[in-house]
C-alpha positions as CSV (number, residue, x, y, z in Angstrom):
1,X,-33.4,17.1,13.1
2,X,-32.9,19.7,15.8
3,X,-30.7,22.6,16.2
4,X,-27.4,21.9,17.7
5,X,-25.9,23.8,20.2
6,X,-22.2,24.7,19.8
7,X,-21.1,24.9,23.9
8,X,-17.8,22.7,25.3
9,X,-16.4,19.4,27.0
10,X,-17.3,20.9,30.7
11,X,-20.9,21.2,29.6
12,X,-21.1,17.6,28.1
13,X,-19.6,15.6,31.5
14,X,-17.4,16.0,34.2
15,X,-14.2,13.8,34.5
16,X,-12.2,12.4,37.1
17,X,-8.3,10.8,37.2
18,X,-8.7,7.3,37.6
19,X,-7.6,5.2,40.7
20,X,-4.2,2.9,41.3
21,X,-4.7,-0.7,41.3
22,X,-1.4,-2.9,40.5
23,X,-2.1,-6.4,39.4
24,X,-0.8,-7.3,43.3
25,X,-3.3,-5.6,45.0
26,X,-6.2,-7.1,43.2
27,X,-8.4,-10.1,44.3
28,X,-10.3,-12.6,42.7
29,X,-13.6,-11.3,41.2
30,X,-16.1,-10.1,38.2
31,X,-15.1,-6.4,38.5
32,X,-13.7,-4.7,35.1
33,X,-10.9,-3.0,35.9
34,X,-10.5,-0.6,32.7
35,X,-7.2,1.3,31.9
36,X,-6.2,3.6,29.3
37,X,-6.5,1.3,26.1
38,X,-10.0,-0.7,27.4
39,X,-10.6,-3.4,30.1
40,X,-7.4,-5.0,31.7
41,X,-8.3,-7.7,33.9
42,X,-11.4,-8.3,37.0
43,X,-10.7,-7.3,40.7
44,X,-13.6,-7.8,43.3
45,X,-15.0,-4.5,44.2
46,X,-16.0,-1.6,42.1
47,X,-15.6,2.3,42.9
48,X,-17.8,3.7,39.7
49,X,-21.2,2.8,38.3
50,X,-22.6,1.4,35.4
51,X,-23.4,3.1,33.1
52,X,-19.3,4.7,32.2
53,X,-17.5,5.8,30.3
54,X,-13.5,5.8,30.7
55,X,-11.2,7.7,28.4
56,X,-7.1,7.0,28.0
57,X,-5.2,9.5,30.1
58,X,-1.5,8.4,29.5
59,X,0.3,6.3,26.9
60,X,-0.3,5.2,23.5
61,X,-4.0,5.1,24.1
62,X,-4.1,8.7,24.9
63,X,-7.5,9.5,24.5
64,X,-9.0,6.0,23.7
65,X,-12.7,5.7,24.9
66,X,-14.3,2.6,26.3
67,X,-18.2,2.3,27.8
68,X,-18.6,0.5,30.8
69,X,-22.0,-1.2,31.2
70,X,-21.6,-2.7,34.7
71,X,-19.8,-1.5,37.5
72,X,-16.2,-1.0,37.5
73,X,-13.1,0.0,38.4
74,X,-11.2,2.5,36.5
75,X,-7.5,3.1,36.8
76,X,-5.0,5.8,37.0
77,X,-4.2,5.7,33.4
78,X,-7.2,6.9,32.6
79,X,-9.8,9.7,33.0
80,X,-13.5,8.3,33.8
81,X,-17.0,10.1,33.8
82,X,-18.3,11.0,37.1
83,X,-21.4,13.3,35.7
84,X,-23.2,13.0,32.5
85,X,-25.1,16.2,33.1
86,X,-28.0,15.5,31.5
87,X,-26.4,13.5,28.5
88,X,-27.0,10.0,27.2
89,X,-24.2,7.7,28.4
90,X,-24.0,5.8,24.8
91,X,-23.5,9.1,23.0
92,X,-21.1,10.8,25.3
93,X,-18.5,7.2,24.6
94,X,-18.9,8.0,20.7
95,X,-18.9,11.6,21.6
96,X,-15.5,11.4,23.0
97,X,-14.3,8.8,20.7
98,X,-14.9,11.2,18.0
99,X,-12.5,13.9,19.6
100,X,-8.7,14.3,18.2
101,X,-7.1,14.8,21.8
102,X,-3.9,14.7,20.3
103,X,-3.4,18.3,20.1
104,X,-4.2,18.1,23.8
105,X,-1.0,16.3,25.4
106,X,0.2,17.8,28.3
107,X,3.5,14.4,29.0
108,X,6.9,14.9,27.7
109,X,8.2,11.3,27.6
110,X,4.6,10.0,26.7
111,X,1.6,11.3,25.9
112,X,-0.6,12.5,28.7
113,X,-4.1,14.4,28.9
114,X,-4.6,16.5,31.7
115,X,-7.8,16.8,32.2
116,X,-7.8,20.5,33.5
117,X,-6.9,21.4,29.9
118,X,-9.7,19.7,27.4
119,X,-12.6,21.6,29.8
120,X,-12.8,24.0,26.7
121,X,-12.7,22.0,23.7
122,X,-15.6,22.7,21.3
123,X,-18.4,20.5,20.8
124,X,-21.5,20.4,19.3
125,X,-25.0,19.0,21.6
126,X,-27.9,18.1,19.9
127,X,-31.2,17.7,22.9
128,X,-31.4,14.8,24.9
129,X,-33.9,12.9,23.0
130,X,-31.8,13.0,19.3
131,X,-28.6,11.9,21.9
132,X,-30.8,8.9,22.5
133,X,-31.3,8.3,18.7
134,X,-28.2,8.4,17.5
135,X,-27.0,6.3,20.4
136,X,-29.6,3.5,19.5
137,X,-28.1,3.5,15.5
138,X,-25.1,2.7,16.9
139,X,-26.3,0.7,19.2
140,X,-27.7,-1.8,16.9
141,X,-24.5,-2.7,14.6
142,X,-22.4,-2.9,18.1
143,X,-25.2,-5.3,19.8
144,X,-25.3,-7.1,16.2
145,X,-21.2,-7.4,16.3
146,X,-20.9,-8.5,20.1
147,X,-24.4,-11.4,19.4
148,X,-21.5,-12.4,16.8
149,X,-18.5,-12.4,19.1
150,X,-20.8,-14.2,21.8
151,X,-21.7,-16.7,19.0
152,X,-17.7,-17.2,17.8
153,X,-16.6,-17.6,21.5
154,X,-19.3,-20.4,22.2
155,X,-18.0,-22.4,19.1
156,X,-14.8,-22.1,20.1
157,X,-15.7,-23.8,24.2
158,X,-17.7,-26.6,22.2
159,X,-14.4,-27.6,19.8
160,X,-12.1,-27.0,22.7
161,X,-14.4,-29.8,24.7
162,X,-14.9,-31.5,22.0
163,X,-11.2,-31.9,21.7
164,X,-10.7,-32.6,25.3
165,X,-13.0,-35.1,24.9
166,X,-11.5,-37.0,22.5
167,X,-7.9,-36.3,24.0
168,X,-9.5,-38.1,27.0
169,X,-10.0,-41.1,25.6
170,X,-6.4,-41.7,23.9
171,X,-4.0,-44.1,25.1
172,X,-0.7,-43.6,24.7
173,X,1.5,-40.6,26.0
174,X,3.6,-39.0,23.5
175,X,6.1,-35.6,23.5
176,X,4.4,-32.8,21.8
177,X,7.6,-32.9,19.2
178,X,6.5,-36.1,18.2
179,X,3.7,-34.9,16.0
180,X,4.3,-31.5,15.3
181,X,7.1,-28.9,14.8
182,X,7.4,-25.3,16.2
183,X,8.9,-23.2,13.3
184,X,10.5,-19.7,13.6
185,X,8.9,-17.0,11.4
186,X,10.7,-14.6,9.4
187,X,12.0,-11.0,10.0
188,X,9.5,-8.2,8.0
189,X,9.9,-5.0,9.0
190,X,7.0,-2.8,8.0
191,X,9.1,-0.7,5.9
192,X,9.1,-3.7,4.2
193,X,5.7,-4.9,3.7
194,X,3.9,-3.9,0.8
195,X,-0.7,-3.4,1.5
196,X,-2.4,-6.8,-0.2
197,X,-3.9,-9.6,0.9
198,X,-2.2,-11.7,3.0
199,X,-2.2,-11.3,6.9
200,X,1.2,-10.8,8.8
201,X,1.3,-12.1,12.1
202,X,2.9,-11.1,15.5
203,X,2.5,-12.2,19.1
204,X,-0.3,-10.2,19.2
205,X,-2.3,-11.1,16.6
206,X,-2.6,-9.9,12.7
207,X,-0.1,-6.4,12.6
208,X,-0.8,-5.4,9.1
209,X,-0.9,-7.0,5.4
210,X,1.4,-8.3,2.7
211,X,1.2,-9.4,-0.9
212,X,3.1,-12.6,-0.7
213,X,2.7,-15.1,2.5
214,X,5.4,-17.2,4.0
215,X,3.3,-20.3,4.7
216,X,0.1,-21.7,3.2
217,X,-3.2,-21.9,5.2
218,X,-4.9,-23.3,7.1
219,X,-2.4,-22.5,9.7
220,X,-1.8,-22.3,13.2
221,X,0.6,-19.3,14.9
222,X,2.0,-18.9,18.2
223,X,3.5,-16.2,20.2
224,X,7.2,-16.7,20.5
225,X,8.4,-13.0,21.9
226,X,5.8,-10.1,23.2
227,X,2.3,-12.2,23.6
228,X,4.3,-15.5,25.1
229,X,2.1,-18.6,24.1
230,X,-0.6,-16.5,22.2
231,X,-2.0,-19.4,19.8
232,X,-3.5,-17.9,16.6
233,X,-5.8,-19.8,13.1
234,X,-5.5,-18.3,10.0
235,X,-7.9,-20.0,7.6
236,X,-5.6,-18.1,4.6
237,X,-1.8,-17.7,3.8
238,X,-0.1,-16.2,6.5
239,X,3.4,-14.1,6.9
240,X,4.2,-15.4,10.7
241,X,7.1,-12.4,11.2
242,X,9.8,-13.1,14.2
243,X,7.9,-13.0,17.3
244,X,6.2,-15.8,16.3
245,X,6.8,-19.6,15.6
246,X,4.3,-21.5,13.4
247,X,3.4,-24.9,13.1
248,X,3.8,-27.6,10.9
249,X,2.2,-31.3,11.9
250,X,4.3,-34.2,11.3
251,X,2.7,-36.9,9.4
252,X,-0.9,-37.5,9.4
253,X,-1.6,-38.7,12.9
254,X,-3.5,-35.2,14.1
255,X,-5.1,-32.2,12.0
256,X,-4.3,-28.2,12.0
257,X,-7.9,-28.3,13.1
258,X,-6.8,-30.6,16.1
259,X,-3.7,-29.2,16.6
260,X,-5.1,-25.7,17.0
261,X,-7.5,-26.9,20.2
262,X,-4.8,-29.4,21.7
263,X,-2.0,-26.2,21.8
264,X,-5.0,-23.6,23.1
265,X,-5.3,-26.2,25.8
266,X,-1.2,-26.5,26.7
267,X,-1.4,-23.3,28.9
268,X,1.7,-22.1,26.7
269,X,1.7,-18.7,28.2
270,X,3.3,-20.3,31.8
271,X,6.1,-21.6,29.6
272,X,8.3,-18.2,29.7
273,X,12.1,-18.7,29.3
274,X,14.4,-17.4,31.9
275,X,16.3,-15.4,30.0
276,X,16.5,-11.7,30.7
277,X,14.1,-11.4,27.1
278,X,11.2,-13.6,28.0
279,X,9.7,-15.7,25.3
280,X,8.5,-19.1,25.0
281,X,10.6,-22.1,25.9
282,X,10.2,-23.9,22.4
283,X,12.1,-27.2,24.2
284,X,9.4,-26.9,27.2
285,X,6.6,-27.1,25.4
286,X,7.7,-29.7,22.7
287,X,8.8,-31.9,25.5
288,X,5.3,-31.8,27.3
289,X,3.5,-35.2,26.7
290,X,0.1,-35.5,25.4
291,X,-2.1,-38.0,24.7
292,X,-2.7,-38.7,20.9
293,X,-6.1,-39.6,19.7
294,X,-6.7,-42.4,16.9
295,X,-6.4,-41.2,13.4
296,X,-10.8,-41.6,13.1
297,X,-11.3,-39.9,16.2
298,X,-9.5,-36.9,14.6
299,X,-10.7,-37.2,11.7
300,X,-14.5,-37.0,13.1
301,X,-13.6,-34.0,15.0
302,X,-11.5,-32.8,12.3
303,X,-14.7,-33.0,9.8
304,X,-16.6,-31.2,12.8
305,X,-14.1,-28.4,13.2
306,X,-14.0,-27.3,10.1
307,X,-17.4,-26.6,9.8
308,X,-17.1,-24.3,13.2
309,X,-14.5,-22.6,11.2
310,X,-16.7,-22.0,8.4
311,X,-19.5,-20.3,10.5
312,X,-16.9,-18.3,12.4
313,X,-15.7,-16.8,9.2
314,X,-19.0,-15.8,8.1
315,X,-19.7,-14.3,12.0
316,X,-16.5,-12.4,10.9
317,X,-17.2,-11.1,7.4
318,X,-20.7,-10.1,8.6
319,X,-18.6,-8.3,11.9
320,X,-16.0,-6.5,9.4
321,X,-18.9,-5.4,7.3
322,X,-21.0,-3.9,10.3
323,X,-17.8,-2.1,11.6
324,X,-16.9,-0.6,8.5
325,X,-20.8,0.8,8.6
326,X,-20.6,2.0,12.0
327,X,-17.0,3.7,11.2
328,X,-18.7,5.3,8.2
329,X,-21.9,6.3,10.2
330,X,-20.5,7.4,13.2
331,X,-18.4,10.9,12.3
332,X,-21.5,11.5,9.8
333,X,-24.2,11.4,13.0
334,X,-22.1,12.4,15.4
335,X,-21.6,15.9,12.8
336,X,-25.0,16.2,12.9
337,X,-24.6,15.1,8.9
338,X,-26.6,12.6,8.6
339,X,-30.6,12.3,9.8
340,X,-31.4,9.7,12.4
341,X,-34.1,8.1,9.9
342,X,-31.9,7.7,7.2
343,X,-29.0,6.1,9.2
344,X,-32.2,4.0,10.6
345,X,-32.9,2.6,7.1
346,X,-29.6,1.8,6.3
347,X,-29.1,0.3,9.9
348,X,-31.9,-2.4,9.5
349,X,-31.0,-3.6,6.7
350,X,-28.5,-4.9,8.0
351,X,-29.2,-5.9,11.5
């Protein structure tokens, strides 16, 4: 392993403020447009190249790194890399990830990093060449992870047209309400929770744990207040708190496996209320007719989703293991710790 130099920030990249670019002024395109927190929509021109690296200037994502490989725009919330100096790209994002900027916050009302004042903060360099190394250990689990994600997403298209495609070829029109209901969840503060095993749910997605869930799985959960329309499967028990309403099918003409696809399809997320606290018009979306397939038709699709379930839970064990290897890796290599060989051996084994 070689020796590490002990310089600062300035000598490991230079960094710029990001640009403006509300949501009104952008245009249809393929463009990242990256903000403090990571990627926050597409616009259609770019004003920094690929290979970047973007770090959270203001807000709660303070700090926050995110690697750009293609072009991109990055915004005013943010801080982005105009000169590597020298340095690998890869390493420089876990670099900077690696750095508490907290002690660094310049805001009053949030927190802000001005980047004037990290110039000086003390790093440690190894050459070049052992930047490259230690980027392509990490490099491995995160490829591994996103061919996982790339795999999920694909099974999710194939049952949301397989759905379709059985939708399609129903008859008879029918209100939503008429086969399932929309049930509120329950108030839990986190003061309240207690750690285990059971996933509590927001309009965001899963906000923590719990020992004891509130309704049985396999289940389907939907952004009520926050995340309007967000549609979430939870193959376990589930504690859906108060942003959220749940669902529960009436009868046995459709699935949870069908239901899941037909309310990702609904476009729920246009069906705000219009009061001054936007959520989602429960009524609105009830009252939308669908067309209901035959019981066999959802059965055979029902049979078919659940084995795209199964796979994506094994694409997400494998994922949670691989993170929790690069989280454990990462402060050790980036230290200078650990050897690149070892963290080599231990990497294939599991990519």
């Amino acid at each position: 392993m070689s020796e590490w130099t002990r310089t600062t920030l300035d000598q490991l990249v230079k960094l710029r403020r990001g640009h403006d670019l509300p949501t009104t002024s952008r245009n249809p395109g393929n463009v990242p447009v990256v903000g403090a927190a990571g990627p926050s929509g597409f616009h259609d021109t770019a004003i920094a190249k690929a290979p970047g690296v973007v770090v959270g200037r203001a807000g709660a994502s303070m700090g926050h790194a995110t690697y750009c490989a293609e072009d991109f725009w990055p915004l005013n919330t943010s801080l982005y890399v105009t000169d590597f100096l020298g340095n690998d790209p890869r390493f420089v994002y876990h670099l900077l990830g690696e750095i508490d900027f907290s002690g660094y916050n310049s805001g009053a009302a949030q927190p802000m990093l001005n980047r004037n004042y990290i110039t000086q903060i003390p790093i440690s360099l190894p050459d070049p060449d052992e930047q490259r190394a230690i980027a392509a250990v990490l490099g491995a689990l995160d490829d591994k992870i996103a061919v996982n994600e790339r795999i999920a997403a694909t099974a999710m298209r194939l049952g949301a047209a397989k759905a379709a495609q059985i939708s399609a070829s129903a008859m008879e029109p029918a209100p939503l309400s008429d086969i399932l209901e929309l049930k509120y969840g329950k108030s839990l503060p986190a003061s309240r929770r207690v750690a285990g095993g059971i996933p509590v749910f927001g309009s965001g997605g899963i906000s923590g744990t719990h020992i004891k869930g509130l309704v049985d799985g396999p289940g389907i959960i939907v952004g009520r207040k926050g995340t309007v329309g967000s549609v979430y499967w939870s193959e376990s028990g589930f504690f859906p708190i108060d942003t959220t309403f749940y669902v529960v099918c009436r009868g046995d003409r459709l699935s949870m496996e069908y239901a899941y696809f037909l309310l990702k399809g609904l476009g729920l997320e246009k069906m705000n209320s219009d009061s001054a606290v936007p959520g989602l018009n429960r009524d609105r979306a009830l009252s939308v007719r669908i067309k209901v397939p035959d019981v066999h038709s959802v059965q055979r699709f029902t049979a078919e989703a659940r084995e795209l379930f199964a796979m994506l839970r094994v694409r997400e064990q494998e994922n949670q293991t691989l993170a929790t290897l690069r989280d454990t890796l990462l402060p050790q290599l980036m230290a200078g710790r650990v050897r690149v060989k070892d963290a080599e051996m231990i990497v294939e084994d599991h990519v």
